[in-house]
GUMI-735012 format. One line per field, with one value per residue: residue in three letters; z, y, x of N, C-alpha, C in turn. Coordinates in nm, 3 decimals. Layout:
! GUMI-735012
residuo [ALA|...]
n.w [Z|...]
n.v [Y|...]
n.u [X|...]
ca.w [Z|...]
ca.v [Y|...]
ca.u [X|...]
c.w [Z|...]
c.v [Y|...]
c.u [X|...]
//
This chain:
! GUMI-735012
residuo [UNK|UNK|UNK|UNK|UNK|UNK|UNK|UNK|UNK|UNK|UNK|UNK|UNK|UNK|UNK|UNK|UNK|UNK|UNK|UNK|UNK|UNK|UNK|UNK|UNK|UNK|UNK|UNK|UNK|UNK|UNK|UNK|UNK|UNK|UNK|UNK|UNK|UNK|UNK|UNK|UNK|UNK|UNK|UNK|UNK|UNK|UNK|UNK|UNK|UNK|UNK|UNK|UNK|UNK|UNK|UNK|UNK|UNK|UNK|UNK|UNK|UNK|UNK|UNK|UNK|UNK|UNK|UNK|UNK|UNK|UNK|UNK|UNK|UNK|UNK|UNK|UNK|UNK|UNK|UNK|UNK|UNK|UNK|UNK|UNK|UNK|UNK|UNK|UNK|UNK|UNK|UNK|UNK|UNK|UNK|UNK|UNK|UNK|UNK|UNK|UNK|UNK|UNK|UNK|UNK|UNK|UNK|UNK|UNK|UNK|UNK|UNK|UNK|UNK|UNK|UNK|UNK|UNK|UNK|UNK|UNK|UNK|UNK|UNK|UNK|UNK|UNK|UNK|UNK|UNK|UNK|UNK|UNK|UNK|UNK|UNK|UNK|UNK|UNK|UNK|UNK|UNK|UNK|UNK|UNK|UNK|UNK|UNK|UNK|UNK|UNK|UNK|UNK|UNK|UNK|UNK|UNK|UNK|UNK|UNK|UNK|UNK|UNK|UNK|UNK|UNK|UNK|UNK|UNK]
n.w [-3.504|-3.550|-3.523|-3.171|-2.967|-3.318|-3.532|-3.684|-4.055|-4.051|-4.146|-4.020|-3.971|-4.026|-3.938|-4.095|-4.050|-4.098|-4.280|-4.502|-4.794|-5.054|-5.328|-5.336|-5.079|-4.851|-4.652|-4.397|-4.282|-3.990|-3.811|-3.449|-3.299|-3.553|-3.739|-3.961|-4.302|-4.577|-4.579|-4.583|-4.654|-4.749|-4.840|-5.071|-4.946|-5.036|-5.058|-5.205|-5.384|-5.647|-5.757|-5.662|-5.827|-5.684|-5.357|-5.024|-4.768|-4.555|-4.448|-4.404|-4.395|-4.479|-4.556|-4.494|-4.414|-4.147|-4.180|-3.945|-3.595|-3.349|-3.258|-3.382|-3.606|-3.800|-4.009|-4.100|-4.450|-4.590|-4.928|-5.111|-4.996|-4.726|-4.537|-4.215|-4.125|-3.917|-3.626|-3.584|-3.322|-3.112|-3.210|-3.106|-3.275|-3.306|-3.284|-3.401|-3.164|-3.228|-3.438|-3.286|-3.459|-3.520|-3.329|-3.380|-3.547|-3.349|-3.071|-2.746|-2.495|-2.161|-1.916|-1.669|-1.532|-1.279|-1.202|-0.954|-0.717|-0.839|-0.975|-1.361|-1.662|-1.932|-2.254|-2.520|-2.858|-3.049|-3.460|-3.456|-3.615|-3.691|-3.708|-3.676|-3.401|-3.247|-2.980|-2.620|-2.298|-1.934|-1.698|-1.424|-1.339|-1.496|-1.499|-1.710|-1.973|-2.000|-1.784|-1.666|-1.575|-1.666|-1.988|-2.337|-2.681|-2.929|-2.945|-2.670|-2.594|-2.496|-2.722|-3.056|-3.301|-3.607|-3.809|-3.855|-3.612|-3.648|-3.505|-3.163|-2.887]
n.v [-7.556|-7.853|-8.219|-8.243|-8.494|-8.598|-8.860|-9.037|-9.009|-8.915|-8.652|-8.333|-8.019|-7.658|-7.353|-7.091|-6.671|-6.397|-6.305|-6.146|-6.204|-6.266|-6.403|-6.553|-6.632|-6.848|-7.190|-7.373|-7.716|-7.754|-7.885|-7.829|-7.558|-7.526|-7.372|-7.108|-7.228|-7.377|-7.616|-7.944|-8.045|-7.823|-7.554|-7.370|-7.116|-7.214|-7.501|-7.656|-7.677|-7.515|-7.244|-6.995|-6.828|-6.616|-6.434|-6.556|-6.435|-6.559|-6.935|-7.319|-7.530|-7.855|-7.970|-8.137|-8.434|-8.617|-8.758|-8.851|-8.916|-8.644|-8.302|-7.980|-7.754|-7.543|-7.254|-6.968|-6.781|-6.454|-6.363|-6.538|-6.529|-6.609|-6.432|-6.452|-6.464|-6.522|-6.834|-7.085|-7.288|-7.540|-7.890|-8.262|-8.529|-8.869|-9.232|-9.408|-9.599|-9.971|-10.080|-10.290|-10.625|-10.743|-10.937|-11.328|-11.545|-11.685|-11.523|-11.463|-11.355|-11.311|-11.207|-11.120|-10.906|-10.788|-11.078|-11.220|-11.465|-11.716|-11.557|-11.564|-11.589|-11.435|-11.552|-11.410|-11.525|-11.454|-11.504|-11.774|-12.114|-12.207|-12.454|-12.709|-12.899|-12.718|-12.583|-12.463|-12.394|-12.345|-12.299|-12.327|-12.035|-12.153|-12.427|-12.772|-12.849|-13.035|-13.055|-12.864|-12.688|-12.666|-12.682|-12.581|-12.585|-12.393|-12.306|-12.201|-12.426|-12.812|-12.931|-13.023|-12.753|-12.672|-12.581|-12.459|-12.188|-11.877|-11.645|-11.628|-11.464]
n.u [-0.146|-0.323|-0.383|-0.264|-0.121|-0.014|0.013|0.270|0.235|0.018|-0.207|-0.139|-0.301|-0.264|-0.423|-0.451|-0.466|-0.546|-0.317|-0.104|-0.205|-0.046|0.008|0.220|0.253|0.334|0.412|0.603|0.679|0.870|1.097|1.099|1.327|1.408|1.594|1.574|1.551|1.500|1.276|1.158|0.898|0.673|0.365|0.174|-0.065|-0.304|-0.258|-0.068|0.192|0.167|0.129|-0.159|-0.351|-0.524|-0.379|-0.431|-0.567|-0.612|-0.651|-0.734|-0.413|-0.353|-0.122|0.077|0.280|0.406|0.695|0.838|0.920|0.854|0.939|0.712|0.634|0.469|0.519|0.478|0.555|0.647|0.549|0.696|0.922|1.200|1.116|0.965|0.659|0.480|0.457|0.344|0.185|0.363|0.377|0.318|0.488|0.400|0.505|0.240|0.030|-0.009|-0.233|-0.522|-0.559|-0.915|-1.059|-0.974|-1.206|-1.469|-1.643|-1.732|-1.958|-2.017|-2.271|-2.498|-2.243|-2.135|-2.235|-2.527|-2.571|-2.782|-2.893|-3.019|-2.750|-2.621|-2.519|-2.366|-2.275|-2.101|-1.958|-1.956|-1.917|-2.150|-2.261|-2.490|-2.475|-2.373|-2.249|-2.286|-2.103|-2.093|-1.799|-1.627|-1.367|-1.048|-1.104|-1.112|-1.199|-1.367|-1.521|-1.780|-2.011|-2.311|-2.457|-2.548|-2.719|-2.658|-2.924|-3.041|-3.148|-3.144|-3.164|-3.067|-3.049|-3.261|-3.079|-2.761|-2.641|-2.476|-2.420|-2.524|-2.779]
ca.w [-3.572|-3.496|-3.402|-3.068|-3.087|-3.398|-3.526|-3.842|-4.157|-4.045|-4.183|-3.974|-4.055|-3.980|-3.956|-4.142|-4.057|-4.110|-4.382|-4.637|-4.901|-5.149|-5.415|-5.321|-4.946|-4.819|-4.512|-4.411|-4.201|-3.953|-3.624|-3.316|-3.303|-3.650|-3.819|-4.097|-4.395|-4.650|-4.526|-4.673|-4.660|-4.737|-4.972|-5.062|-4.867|-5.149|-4.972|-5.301|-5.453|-5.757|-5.738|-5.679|-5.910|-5.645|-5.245|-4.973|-4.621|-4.442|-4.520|-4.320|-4.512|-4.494|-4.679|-4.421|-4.343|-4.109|-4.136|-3.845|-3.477|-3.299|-3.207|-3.485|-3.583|-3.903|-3.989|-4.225|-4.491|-4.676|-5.083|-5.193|-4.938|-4.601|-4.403|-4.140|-4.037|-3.800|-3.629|-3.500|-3.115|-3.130|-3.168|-3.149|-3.372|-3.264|-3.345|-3.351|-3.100|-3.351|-3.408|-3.279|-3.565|-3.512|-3.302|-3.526|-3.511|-3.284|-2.919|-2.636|-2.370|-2.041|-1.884|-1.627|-1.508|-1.198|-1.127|-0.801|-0.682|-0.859|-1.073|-1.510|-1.730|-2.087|-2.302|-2.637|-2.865|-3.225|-3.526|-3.495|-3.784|-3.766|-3.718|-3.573|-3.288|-3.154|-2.823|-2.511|-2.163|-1.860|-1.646|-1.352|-1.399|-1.486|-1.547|-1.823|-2.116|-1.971|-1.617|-1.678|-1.467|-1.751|-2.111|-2.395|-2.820|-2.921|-2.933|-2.569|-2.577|-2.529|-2.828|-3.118|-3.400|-3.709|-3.852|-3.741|-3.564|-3.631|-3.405|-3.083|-2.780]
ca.v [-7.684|-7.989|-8.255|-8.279|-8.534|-8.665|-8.975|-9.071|-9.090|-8.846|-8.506|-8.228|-7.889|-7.550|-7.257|-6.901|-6.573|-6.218|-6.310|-6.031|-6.172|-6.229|-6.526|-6.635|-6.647|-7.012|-7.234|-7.473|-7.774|-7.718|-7.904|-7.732|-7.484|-7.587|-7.255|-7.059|-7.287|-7.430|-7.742|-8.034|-8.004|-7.682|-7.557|-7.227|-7.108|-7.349|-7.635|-7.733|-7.636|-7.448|-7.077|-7.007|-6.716|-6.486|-6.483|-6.578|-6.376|-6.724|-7.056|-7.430|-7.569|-7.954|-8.040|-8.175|-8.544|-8.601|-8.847|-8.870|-8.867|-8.523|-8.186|-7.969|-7.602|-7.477|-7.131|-6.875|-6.696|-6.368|-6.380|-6.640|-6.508|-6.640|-6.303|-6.520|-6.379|-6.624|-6.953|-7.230|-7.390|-7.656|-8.010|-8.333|-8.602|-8.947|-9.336|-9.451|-9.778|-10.065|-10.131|-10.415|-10.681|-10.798|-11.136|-11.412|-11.642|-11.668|-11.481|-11.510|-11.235|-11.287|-11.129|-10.950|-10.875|-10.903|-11.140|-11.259|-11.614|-11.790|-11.512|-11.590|-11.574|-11.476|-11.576|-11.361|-11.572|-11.416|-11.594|-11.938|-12.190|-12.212|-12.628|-12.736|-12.878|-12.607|-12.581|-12.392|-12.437|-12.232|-12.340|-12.271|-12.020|-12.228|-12.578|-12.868|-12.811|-13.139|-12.983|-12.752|-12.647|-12.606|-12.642|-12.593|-12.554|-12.226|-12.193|-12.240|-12.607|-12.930|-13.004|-12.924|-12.677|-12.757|-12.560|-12.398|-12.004|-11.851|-11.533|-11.626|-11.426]
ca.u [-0.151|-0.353|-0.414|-0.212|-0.043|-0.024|0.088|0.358|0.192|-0.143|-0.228|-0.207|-0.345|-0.313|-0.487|-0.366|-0.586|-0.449|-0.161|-0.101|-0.275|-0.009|-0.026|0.337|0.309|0.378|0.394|0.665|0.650|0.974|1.140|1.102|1.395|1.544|1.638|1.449|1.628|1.441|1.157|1.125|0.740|0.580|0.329|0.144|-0.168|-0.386|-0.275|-0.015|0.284|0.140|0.115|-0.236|-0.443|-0.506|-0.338|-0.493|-0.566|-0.672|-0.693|-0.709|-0.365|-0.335|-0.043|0.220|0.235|0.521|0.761|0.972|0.859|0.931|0.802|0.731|0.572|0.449|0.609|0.398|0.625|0.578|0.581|0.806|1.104|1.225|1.065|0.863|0.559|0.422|0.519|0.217|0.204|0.432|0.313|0.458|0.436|0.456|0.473|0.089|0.015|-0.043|-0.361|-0.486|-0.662|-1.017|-1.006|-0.997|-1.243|-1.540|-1.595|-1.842|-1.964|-2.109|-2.351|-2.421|-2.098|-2.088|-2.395|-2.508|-2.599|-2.892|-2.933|-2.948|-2.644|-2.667|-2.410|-2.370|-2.179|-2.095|-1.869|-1.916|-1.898|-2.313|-2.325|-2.650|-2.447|-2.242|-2.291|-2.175|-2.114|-2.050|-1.760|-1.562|-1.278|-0.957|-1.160|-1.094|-1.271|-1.473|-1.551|-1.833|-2.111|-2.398|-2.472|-2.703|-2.675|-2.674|-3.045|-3.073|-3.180|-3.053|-3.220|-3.023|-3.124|-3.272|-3.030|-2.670|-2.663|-2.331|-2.459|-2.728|-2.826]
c.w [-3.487|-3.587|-3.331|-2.965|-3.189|-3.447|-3.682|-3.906|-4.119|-4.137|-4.146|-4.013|-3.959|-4.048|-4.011|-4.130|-4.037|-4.192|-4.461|-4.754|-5.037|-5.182|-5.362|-5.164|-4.889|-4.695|-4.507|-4.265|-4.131|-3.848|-3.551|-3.322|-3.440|-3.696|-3.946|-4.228|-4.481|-4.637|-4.661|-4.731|-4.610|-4.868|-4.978|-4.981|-4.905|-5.133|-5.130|-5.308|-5.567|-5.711|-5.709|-5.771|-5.817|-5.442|-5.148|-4.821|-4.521|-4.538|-4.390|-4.402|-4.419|-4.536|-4.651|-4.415|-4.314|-4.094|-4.063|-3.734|-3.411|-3.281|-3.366|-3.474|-3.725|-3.933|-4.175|-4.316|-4.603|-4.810|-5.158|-5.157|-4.800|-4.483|-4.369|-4.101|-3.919|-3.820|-3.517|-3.371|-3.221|-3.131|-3.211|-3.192|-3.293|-3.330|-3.310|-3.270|-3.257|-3.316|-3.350|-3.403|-3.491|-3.454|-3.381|-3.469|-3.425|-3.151|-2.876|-2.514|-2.284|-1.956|-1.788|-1.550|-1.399|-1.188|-0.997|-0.825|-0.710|-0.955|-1.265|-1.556|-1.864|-2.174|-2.442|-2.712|-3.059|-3.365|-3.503|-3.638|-3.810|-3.792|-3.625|-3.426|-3.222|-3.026|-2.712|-2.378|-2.034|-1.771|-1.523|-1.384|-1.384|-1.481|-1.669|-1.848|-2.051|-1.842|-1.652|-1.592|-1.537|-1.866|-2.193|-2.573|-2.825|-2.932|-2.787|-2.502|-2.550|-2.623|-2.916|-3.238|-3.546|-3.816|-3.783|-3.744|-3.587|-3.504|-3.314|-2.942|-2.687]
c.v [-7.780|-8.101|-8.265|-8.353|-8.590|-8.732|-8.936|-9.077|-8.984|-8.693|-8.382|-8.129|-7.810|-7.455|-7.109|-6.838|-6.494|-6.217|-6.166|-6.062|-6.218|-6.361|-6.608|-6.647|-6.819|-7.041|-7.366|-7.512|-7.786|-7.811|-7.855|-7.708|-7.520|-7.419|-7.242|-7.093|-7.395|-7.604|-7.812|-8.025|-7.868|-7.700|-7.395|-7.238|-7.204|-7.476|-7.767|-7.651|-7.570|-7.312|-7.098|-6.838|-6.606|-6.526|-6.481|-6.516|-6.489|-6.794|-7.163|-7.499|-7.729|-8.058|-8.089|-8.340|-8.584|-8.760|-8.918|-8.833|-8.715|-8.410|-8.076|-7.830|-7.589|-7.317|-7.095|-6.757|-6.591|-6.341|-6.456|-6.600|-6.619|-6.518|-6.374|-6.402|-6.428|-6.774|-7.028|-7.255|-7.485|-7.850|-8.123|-8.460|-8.749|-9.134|-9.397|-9.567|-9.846|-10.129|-10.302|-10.518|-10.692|-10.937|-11.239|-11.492|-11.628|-11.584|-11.487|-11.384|-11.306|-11.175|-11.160|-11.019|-10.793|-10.971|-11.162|-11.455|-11.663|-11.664|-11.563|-11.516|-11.574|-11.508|-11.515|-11.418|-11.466|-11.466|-11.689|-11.943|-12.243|-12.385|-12.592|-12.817|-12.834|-12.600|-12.476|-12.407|-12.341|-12.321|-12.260|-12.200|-12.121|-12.339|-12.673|-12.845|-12.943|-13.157|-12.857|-12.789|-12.697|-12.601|-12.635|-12.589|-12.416|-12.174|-12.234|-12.360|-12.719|-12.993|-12.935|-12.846|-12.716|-12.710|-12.479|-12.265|-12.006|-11.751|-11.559|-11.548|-11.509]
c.u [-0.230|-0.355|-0.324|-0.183|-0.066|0.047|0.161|0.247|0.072|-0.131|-0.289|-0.217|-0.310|-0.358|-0.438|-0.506|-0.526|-0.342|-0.213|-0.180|-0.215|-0.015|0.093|0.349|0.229|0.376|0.476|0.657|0.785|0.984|1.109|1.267|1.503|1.512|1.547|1.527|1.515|1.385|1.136|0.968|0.727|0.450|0.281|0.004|-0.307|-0.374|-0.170|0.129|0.282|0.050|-0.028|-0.273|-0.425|-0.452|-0.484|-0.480|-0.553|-0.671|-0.703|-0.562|-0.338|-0.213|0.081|0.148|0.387|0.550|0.838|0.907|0.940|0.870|0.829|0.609|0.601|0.481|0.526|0.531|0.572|0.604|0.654|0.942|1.087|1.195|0.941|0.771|0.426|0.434|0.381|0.277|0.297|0.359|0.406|0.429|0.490|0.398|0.311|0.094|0.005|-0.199|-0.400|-0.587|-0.811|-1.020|-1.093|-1.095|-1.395|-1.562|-1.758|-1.895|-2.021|-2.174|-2.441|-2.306|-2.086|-2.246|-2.399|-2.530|-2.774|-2.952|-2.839|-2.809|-2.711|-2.524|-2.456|-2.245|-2.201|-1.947|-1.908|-1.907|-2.000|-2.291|-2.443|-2.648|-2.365|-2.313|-2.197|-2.232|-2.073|-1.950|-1.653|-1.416|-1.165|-0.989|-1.143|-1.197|-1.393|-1.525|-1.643|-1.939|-2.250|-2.392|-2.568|-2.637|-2.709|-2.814|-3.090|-3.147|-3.107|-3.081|-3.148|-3.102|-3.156|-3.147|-2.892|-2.713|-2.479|-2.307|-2.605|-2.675|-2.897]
//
């Protein structure tokens, strides 16, 4: 089975190669050491719950998406019984980080990183709200907003633009 790990809510797959062949042989999505007792999630080698036409030797099957964090192993069965005939690596499923949003609003880079002394700064600003006098300033870390070193409008002037930049280099 992969992927390793995988999160709530994803859809991992595995791999069947060498099964028997037969139309009714299935694949259930199991605990780690839970007993051979009927899985909430399974399906047949077709990647569903509806018989397929003819069986399948191999397949990729898809058709788990786990709800519950924990370790977990797909288990191959033969014809529509409980006679296992092979059990997947173990993998273990877990709560995803939370993504984080997009920061709201405007942001700024500097550049380069680290500079030296008396060498340029570029400032990459992207988002604004595009007035014709936005402006920006370079200032010492931890300084009042009215303690800066250096400023210009966003098209590198002190002149402002005839029009606003929402995005300048």
């Amino acid at each position: 089975m992969s992927p390793d790990p995988a999160s709530l809510g994803s859809t991992p797959s595995t791999v069947i190669a060498g099964g028997p062949a037969n139309a009714m042989d299935w694949i259930g999505f199991y605990a780690e050491g839970r007993r051979t007792i009927p899985s909430s999630a399974w399906c047949y080698l077709n990647g569903t719950k509806t018989v397929p036409l003819n069986g399948m030797a191999g397949a990729t099957v898809g058709c788990f998406v786990p709800d519950a964090a924990g370790r977990f192993q797909a288990r191959l069965f033969l014809n529509n019984t409980f006679t296992k005939l092979a059990t997947s690596n173990t993998i273990t499923v877990q709560v995803a980080p939370p993504r984080r949003p997009p920061p709201a609003g405007p942001s700024v880079a500097l550049t380069p990183n680290p500079a030296t002394i008396g060498a340029s700064l570029s400032a990459v600003v992207n988002g604004g709200p595009a007035n014709t006098m936005d402006w920006i300033a370079l200032y010492p870390e931890g300084a009042a907003d009215n303690n800066f070193i250096a400023w210009c409008y966003l098209n590198s002037t002190k002149t402002a633009p005839a029009s606003g930049l929402q995005t300048q280099r």
